[in-house]
N, C-alpha and C positions, 0 to 999 in steps of 0.2 A: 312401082307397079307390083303387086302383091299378084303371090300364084297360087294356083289352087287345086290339089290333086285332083284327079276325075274320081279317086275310091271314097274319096270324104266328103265333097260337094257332086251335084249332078246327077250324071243318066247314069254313071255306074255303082251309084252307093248301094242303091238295092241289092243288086247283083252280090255287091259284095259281102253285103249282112249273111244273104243268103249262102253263101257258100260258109262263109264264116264259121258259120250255126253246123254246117255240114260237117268240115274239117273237126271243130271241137266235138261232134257226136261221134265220130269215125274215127281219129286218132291219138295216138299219147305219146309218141316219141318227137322229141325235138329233131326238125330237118338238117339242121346245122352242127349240134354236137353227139345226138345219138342217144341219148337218155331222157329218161323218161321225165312227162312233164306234171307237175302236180297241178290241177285245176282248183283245189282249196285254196292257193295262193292268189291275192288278188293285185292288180296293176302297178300299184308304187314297191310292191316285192320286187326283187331286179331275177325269181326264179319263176314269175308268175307268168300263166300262157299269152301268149299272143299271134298273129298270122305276116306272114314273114311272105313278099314278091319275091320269087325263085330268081326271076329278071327283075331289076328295082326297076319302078312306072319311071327315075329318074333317066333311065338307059333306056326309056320305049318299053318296057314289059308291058304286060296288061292288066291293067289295076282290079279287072274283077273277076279274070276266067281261072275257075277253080283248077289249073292244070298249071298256071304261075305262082300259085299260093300254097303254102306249108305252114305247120304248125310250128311254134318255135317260142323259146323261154326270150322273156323282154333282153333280158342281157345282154345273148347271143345274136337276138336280132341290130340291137345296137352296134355292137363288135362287127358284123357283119353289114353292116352301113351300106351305101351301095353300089358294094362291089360285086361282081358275077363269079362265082367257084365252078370249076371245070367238076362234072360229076364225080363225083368219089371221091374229093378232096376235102369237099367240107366237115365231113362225120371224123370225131376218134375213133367210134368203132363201128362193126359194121351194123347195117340198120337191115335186118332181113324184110321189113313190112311195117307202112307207118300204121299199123289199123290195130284193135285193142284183141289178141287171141286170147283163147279159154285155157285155162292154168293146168288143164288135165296132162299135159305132157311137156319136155322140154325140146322147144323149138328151135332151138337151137343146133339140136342134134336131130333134127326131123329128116327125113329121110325117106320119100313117097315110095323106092320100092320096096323097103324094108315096112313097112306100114301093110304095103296090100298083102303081104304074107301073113302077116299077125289077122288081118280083118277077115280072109278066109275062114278063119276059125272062130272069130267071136265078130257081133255088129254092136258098133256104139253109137247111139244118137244123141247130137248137142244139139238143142236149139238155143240161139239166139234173137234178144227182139231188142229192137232201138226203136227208138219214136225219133223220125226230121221232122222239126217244125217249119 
């Protein structure tokens, strides 16, 4: 008897494409080791992107709700088979935000109240625009 995941055949492929598309327009850090993921890299790369079940669909996760999906390099997803990681176990280092921020400051050392003092005195505007398809 042959099985057949519900994110690859079925009522949840859609779903999944769609988040898919979401995750790759929205993030660039891998979930699993914390560094960043190159998108010029394409599939048979073992550093190349792919979306990695938070719970694998094999353990009952959900194959297409965008809050069980992570970005993650093919590699890493493999090594990470499917087993479940207790939060904060999985990254080397730590992952402040998986979403792409603007390079004008270091986020690392970000500091909201130390920001709204500086912003009293000067106003900086960034816009950002993304297309979801």
């Amino acid at each position: 008897m042959s099985y057949s995941r519900a994110d690859r055949k079925g009522a949840h492929r859609a779903n999944y494409e769609r988040n898919k598309k979401r995750i790759f327009a929205t993030q660039n850090t891998c979930g699993i080791c914390g560094h960043q993921v190159d998108f010029s890299l394409k599939t048979p790369h073992p550093m190349s992107a792919t979306i990695d079940h938070i719970i694998p669909v094999a353990k009952y996760g959900h194959p297409s709700d965008i809050d069980n999906l992570q970005l993650a390099h093919w590699t890493c997803n493999r090594q990470k088979s499917d087993k479940i990681f207790k939060q904060g176990h999985e990254t080397k280092q730590q992952v402040i935000g998986n979403r792409n921020l603007p390079q004008s400051m270091n986020w690392m050392e970000y500091n909201s109240n130390q920001t709204n003092k500086k912003q009293e005195n000067k106003k900086t505007v960034i816009r950002i625009r993304r297309k979801i398809k």
